[in-house]
C-alpha positions as MATLAB code, in Angstrom:
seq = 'XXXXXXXXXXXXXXXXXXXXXXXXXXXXXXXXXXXXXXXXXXXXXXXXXXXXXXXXXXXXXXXXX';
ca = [
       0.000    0.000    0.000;
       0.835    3.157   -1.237;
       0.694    6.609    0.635;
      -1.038    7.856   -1.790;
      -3.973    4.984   -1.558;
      -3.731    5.613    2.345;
      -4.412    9.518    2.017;
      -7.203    8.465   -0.841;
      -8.967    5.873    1.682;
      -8.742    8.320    4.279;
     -10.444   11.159    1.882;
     -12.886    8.764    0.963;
     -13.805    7.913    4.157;
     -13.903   11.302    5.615;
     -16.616   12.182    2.744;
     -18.581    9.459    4.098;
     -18.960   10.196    7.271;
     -19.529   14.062    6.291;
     -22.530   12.563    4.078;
     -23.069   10.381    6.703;
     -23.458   13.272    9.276;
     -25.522   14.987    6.611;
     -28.238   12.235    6.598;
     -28.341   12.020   10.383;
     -29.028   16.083   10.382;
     -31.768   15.362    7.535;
     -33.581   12.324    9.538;
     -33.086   14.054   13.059;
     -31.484   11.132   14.467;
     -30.234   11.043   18.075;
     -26.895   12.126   18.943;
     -25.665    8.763   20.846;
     -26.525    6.826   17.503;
     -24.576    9.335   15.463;
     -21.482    8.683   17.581;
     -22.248    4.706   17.289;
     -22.020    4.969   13.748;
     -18.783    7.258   13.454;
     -16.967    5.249   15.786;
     -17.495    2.417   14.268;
     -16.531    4.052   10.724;
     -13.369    4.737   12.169;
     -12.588    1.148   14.057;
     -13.435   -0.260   10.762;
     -11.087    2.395    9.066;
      -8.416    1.337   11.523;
      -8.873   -2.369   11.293;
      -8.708   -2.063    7.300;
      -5.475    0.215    7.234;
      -3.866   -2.303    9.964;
      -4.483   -4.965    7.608;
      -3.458   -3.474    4.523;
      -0.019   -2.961    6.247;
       0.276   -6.264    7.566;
       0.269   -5.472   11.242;
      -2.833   -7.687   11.875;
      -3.913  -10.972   10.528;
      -7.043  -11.851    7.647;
     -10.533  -11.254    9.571;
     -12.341  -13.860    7.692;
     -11.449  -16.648   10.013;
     -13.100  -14.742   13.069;
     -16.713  -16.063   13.880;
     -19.510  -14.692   15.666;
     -21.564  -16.968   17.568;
];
């Protein structure tokens, strides 16, 4: 991974939450649900980036009983 596909990823994903935030605003949604949803934006932001550099393992073994 490139720093350049880092910085796009991170672009991308800051649009999405600002369109994100957006919709909340438009459907009056409650504040504790708005922070739900960016936090877990950014966890799965995190867990991507951590993968892409080969710091932590592939997810698809992990199972959720």
């Amino acid at each position: 991974m490139t720093l350049v596909e880092l910085i796009i990823a991170f672009v991308v994903v800051a649009l999405a939450l600002f369109l994100l935030g957006l919709l909340f605003d438009a459907l009056n949604t409650e504040a504790r649900v708005r922070q739900v949803a960016y936090i877990l934006v950014i966890v799965l932001l995190v867990l991507w980036a951590l993968q892409r550099f080969g710091l932590l393992g592939p997810l698809g073994n992990i199972r959720v009983n």
